[in-house]
C-alpha positions in Angstrom: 0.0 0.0 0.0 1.9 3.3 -1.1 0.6 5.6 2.0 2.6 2.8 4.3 5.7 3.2 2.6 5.3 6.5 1.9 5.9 9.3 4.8 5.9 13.1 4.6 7.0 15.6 6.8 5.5 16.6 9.9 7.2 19.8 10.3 7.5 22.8 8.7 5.8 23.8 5.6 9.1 23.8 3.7 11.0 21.3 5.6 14.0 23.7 5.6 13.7 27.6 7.2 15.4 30.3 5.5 18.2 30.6 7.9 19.6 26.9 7.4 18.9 28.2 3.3 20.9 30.9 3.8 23.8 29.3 5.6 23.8 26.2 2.5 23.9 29.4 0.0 26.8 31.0 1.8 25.1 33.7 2.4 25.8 35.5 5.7 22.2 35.5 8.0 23.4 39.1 9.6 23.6 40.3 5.9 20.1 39.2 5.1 18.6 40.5 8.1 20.0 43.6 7.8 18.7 43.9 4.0 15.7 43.7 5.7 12.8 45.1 7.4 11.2 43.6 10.6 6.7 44.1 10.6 4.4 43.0 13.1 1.0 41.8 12.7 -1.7 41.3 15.1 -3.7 38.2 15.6 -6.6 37.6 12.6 -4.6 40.7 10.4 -4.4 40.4 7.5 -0.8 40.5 5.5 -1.8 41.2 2.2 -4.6 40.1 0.2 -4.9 37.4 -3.1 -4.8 39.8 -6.6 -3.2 42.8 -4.3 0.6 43.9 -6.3 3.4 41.5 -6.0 5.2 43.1 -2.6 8.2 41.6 -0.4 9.6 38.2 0.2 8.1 37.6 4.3 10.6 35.2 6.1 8.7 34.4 9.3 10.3 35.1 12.6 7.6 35.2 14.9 4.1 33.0 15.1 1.7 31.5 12.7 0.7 32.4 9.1 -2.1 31.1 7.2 -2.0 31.3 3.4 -5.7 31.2 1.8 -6.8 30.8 -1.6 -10.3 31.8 -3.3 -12.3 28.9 -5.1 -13.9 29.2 -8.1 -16.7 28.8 -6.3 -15.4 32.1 -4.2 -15.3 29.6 -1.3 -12.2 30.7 1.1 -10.0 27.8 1.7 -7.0 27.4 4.2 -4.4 25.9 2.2 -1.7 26.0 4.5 -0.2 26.9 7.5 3.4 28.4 7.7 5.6 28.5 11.1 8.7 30.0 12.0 11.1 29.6 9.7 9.0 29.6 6.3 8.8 31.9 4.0 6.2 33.3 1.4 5.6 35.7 -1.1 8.8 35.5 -3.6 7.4 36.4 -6.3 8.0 39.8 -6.9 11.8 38.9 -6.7 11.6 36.6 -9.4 9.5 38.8 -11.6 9.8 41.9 -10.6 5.8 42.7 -10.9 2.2 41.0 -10.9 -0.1 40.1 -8.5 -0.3 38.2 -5.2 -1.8 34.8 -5.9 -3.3 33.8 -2.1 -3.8 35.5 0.9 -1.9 35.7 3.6 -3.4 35.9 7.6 -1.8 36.5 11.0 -3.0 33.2 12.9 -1.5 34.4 15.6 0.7 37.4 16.8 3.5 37.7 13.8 6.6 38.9 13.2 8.3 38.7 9.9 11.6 40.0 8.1 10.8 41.2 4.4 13.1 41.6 1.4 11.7 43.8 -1.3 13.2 43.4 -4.9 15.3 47.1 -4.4 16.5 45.6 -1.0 17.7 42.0 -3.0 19.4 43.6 -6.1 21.8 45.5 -3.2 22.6 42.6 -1.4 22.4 40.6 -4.1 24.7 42.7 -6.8 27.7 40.7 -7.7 27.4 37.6 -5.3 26.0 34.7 -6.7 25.4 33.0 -3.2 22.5 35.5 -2.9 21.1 33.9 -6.0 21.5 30.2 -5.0 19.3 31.5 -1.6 16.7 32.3 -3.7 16.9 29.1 -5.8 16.8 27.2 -2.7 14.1 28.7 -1.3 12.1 27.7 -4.6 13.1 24.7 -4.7 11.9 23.9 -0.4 9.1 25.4 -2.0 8.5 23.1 -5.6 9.2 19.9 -3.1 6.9 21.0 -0.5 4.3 20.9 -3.4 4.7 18.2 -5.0 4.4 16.0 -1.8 1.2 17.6 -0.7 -0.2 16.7 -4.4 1.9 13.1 -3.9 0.0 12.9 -0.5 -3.3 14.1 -2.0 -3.3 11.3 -4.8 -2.3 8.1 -2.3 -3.0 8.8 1.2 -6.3 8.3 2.1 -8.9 10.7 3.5 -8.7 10.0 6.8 -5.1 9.8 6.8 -4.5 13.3 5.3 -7.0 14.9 8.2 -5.0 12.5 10.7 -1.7 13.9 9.6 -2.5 17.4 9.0 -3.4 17.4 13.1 0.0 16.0 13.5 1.5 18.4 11.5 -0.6 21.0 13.4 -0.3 19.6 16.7 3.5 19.9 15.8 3.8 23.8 14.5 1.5 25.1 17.4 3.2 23.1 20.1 -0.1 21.3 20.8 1.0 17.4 20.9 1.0 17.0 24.7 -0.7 20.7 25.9 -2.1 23.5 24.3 -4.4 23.7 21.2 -4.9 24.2 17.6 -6.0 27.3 17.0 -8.1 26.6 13.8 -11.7 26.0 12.7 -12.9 22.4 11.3 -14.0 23.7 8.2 -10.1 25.3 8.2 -8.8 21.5 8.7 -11.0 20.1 6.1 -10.0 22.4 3.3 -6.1 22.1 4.5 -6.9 18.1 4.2 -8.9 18.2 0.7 -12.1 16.2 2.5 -15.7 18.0 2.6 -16.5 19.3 5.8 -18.8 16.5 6.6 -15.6 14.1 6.3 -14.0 16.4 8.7 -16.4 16.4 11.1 -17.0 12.5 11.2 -13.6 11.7 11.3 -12.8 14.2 14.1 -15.9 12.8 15.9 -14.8 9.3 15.3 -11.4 10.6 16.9 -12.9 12.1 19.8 -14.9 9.3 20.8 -11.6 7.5 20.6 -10.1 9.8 23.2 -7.3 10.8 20.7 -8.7 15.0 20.7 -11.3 17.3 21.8 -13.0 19.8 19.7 -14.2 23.2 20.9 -15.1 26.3 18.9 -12.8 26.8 16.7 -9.8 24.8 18.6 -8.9 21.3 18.3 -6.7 19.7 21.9 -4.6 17.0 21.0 -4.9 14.2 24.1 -3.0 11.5 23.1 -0.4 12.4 20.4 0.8 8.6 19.8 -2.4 7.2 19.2 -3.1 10.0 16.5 0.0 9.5 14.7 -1.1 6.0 14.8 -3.8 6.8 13.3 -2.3 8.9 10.2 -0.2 6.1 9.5 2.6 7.8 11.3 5.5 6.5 13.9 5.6 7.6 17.6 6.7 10.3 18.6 9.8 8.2 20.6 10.7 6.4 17.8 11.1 8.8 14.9 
């Protein structure tokens, strides 16, 4: 069965943060910090909106970003969740111009470094290890991808919802106390199951003892037996 061999991350969104990029690049972290500048966003605010212009690369320092896209349907969907470490929004340094194609959400309180394209070209000009940075950050990026479309085709429903908790449970520090401070409607569009698959499986997993749902929260109780349940190792043995 390919979702039994078959394992992706837990972690971060891009398996890799921009400072261990940076450091593989040769580029110097205290040169990229100071090329750039430090914003702040309050809890539910919103960082820029889908189809507003192209701005700066974020590199998040600080909390919990949600990156949302509009359906055709002009449903909002929750398409991922990005920790410290991540990074979004690199497109204006690769073409110079166009729109932004999601939105992006403070989950959280938020802090973030950004790099606009004038603030690049100076730290960039004449150093290729500024180059291979942003070549590696689109390429955390491409990979990142193409195992959530890898996971999409072979992992079954329940295992997706199972392992996007994990993978949850592990960016919000939420596997042994605290919660996950998303909606269930929020988890079934990360997972790519109708809310009504959501809610029974998360049902069928509280009954089990493995979380507890409240308004828009989800407590993990017993983080083995849900990683069990995704089809994932324990914690202890990873």
């Amino acid at each position: 069965m390919v979702s039994a061999m078959w394992e992706p991350p837990v972690a971060a969104a891009l398996g890799t943060d921009w400072r261990q990029l940076s450091a593989q690049a040769g580029l110097d972290e205290r040169e990229l910090r100071r090329a750039c500048r430090r914003r702040r966003y309050a809890r539910g605010e919103v960082i820029f909106h889908e189809g507003d212009p192209a701005g700066p690369l974020h590199f998040v320092e600080v909390g919990h970003v949600a990156i949302r896209l509009t359906t055709v349907l002009g449903d909002v969907s929750i398409i991922d969740v990005l920790q410290p470490g991540d990074s979004f929004g690199e497109r204006v340094l690769i073409h110079g111009d166009g729109d932004r194609t999601a939105t992006a959400v403070a989950v959280d309180k938020v802090e973030t470094l950004t790099l606009d394209a004038a603030g690049f070209e100076r730290l960039g000009a004449g150093r290729p290890e500024t180059t291979r940075f942003l070549l590696l950050v689109l390429s955390e990026r491409l990979r990142a991808t193409n195992q959530q479309l890898l996971e999409a085709r072979y992992v079954t429903a329940d295992e997706r919802l199972y392992r996007c908790l994990c993978r949850l449970g592990e960016q919000f520090g939420a596997m042994h106390d605290g919660a996950i401070p998303l909606t269930q409607t929020d988890i079934a569009s990360m997972t790519g199951v109708t809310r009504s698959t959501a809610n029974r499986l998360l049902r069928q997993a509280e009954r089990d003892g493995l979380i507890v749902t409240g308004r828009g929260r989800v407590e993990i109780v017993d983080a083995d037996a849900l990683r069990r349940r995704a089809g994932l190792p324990a914690i202890g043995s990873r």
